[in-house]
Structure formats: C-alpha cells, structure tokens
C-alpha positions in Angstrom: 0.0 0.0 0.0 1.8 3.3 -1.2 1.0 6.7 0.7 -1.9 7.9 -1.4 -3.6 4.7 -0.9 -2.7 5.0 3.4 -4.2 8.7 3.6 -7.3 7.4 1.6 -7.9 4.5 4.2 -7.0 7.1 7.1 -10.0 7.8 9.5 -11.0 11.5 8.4 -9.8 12.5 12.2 -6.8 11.3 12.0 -6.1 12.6 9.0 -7.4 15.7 9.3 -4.5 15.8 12.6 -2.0 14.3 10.6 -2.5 17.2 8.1 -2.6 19.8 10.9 0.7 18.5 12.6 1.9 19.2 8.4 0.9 22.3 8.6 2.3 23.5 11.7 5.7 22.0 11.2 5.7 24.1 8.0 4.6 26.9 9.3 7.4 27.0 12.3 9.9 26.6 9.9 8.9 29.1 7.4 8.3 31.5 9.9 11.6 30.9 11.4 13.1 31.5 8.2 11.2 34.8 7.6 9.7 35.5 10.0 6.1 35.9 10.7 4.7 38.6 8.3 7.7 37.5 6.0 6.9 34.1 5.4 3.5 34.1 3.3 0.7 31.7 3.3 1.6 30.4 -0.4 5.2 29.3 0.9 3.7 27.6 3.9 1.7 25.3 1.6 3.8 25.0 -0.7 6.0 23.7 2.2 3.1 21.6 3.0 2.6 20.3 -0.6 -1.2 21.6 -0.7 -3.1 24.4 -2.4 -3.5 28.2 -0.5 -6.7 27.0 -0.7 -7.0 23.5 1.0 -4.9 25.2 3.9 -7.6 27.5 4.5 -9.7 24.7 5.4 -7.7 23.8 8.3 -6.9 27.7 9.6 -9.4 30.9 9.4 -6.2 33.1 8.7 -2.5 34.1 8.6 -3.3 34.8 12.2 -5.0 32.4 13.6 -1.6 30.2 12.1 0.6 32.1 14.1 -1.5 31.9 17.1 -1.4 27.8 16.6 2.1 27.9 16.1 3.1 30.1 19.2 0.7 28.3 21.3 2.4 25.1 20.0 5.9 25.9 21.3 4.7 27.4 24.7 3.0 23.6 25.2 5.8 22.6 24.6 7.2 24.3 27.4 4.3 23.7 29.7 5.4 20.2 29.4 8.9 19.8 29.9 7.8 21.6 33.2 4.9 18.8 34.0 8.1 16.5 33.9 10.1 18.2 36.7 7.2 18.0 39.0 7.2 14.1 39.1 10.7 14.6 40.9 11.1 13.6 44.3 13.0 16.7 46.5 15.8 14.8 46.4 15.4 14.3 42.6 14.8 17.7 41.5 18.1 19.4 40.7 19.5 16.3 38.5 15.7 16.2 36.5 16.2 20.0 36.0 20.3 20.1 35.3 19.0 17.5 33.2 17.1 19.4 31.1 19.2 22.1 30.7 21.8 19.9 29.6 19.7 18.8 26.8 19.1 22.1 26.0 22.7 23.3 26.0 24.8 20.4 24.8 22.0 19.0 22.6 20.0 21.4 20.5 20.7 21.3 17.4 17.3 23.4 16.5 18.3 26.6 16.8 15.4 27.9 14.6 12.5 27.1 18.0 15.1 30.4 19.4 14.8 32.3 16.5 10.4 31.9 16.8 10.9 32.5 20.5 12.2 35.7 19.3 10.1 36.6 16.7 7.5 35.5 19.2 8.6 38.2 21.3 8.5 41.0 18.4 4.8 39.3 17.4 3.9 40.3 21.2 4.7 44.3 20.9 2.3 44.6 18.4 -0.5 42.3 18.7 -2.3 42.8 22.0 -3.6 39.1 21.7 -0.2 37.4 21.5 1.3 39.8 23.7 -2.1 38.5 26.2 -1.4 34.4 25.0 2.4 34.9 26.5 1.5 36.6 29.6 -1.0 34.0 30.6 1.4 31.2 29.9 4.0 32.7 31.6 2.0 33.3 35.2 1.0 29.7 34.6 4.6 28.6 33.9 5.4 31.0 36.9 3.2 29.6 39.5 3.3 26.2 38.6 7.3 26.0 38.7 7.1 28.1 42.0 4.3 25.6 43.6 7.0 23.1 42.9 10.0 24.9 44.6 8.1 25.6 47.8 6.5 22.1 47.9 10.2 20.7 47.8 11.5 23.2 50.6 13.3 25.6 48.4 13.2 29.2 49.9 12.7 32.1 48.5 10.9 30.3 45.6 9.2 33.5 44.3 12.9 35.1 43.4 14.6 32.2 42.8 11.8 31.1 39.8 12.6 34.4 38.0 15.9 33.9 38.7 16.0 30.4 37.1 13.8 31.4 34.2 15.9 34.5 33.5 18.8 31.8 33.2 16.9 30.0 30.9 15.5 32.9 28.5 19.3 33.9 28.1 20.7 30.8 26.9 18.3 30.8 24.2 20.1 34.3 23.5 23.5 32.9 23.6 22.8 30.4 21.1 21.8 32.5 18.4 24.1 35.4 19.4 27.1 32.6 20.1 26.5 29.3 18.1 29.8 28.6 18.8 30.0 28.9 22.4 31.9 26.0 24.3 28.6 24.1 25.3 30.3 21.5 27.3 32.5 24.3 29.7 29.1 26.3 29.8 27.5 23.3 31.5 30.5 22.5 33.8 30.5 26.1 35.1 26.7 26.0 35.0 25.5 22.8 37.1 26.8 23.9 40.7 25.1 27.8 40.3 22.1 25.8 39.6 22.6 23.4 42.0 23.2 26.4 44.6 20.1 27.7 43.3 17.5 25.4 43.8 19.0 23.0 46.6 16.6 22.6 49.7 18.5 24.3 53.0 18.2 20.3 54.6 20.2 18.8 50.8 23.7 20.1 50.5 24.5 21.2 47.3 
C-alpha cells in the first residue's frame, strides 16, 4: 500500500491531525526562516505540498496560524515543566540540570530560538499574543514556584525568576554565540544551579 492509498484509508480525524501536525511544522519553519509577516501563506503550503486554498480549510487566517504555532511551542514548554514536577525533592536538581543539559549540549534546533524571538516581536504589536504569552507565563510562573516551595526551596518567588531568566538567556547565547563551548558552559553551570534550587536540609 503506497501513501496515497494510506491517507485514503486514514479515518477523516486522523487525517485531518496528521494534516494539521503538516501544517504546523511548515509553518514554524517558514516563519523561522522569515519570520512571521515575512513568510507568506503560499510558501507555507507549498512547504506543505497543498493548495493556499485546501490550507484554508484547516486555519481561518494568517493569524489564527501564528497563534497555533506560538501556542504550539509554549506547550511545549508547559510540558517539559509537568516533567520536573514528578521529581522527588531529592530528585529535583538532577531532572532539571538535566534538562538544561539537553538544552545546552544537545539542540541542534536553533530555529524554535529564532520563533521565540520573533514570538517576542509578534507580542509588541499584537495585544492578543502579547495577552497568550502573559497567561502562559503566570501559569509557567506559579506552577514552577508551587514546585519549589512544595520541595523546601526558599525564596521560591525570586529564585523562579531567577532560574527562568537563566533560561530565557541561553536561548540568546545560542543564536548570538553558536559557537559557544557548550560542554565548559555546562561544567561552570551545574553547581550555580545546583546552589540555586537546593533545599537548606540537601547540601549542594
């Protein structure tokens, strides 16, 4: 059975989310590449191999697109933070040095920074993304601080923005410095963190 003949068998909701997931993908990417008002909808299905036309039946607008996409990369934020909060107290600053190690030594996708930016620009003109981000980031907020106070870390209110101002400038550094030493950033990295978030009864 080739492809045409799968998609044709497909249930019409899962291909209709298969198609979606297309789109989006496309979308980041060409939107990375351009940015948002550079990258037109004709590119994006193009990217997509489909019509201007059959796009619009899966998205009202241009906007409504870069809504979808910018919600789908602050979800996935949302959820490498639902992963820390399985950590035991004890647990917490390996599963978080952990992800950041990921992040520093393994991202290779440089262009998710590059939305996150244009993300950023989309926000000082559009009251609606600029609203989307501030939501998800008093969610992101509370939850992580929920998390250090349930684990015994004090001062969680300062130390949250502390930690996510860490975090918002390494995304910087890797488009400003792609060719940062990753591996003696994350040596010099893991005990400030470690410092950062240990409980006063853990040593760090």
């Amino acid at each position: 059975m080739n492809s045409t003949d799968e998609e044709a068998t497909m249930k019409p909701g899962k291909k209709r989310a298969e198609r979606w997931e297309q789109i989006l993908i496309a979308a980041e990417q060409c939107f990375a590449a351009s940015g948002f008002h550079g990258a037109g909808i004709s590119k994006i299905a193009q990217s997509c191999e489909m019509s201007v036309g059959h796009l619009y039946h899966y998205v009202e607008n241009k906007e409504a697109l870069i809504e979808a996409v910018i919600r789908r990369e602050l979800d996935r934020q949302m959820a490498r933070l639902i992963e820390l909060e399985t950590a035991t107290p004890g647990e917490l600053a390996d599963a978080l040095l952990q992800k950041v190690s990921e992040h520093i030594l393994y991202e290779t996708e440089i262009f998710r920074t590059v939305l996150s930016f244009e993300t950023l620009a989309e926000a000082q003109r559009n009251p609606k993304v600029a609203q989307i981000l501030h939501e998800h980031d008093l969610n992101m907020r509370v939850r992580f601080c929920s998390m250090l106070t349930r684990f015994g870390v004090d001062s969680p209110e300062v130390k949250t923005e502390l930690l996510f101002t860490i975090f918002g400038g390494l995304h910087t550094r890797a488009v400003r410095h792609p060719e940062q030493e990753r591996g003696a950033m994350m040596d010099t990295i893991v005990p400030i963190l470690r410092k950062i978030i240990k409980p006063p009864q853990i040593p760090a």
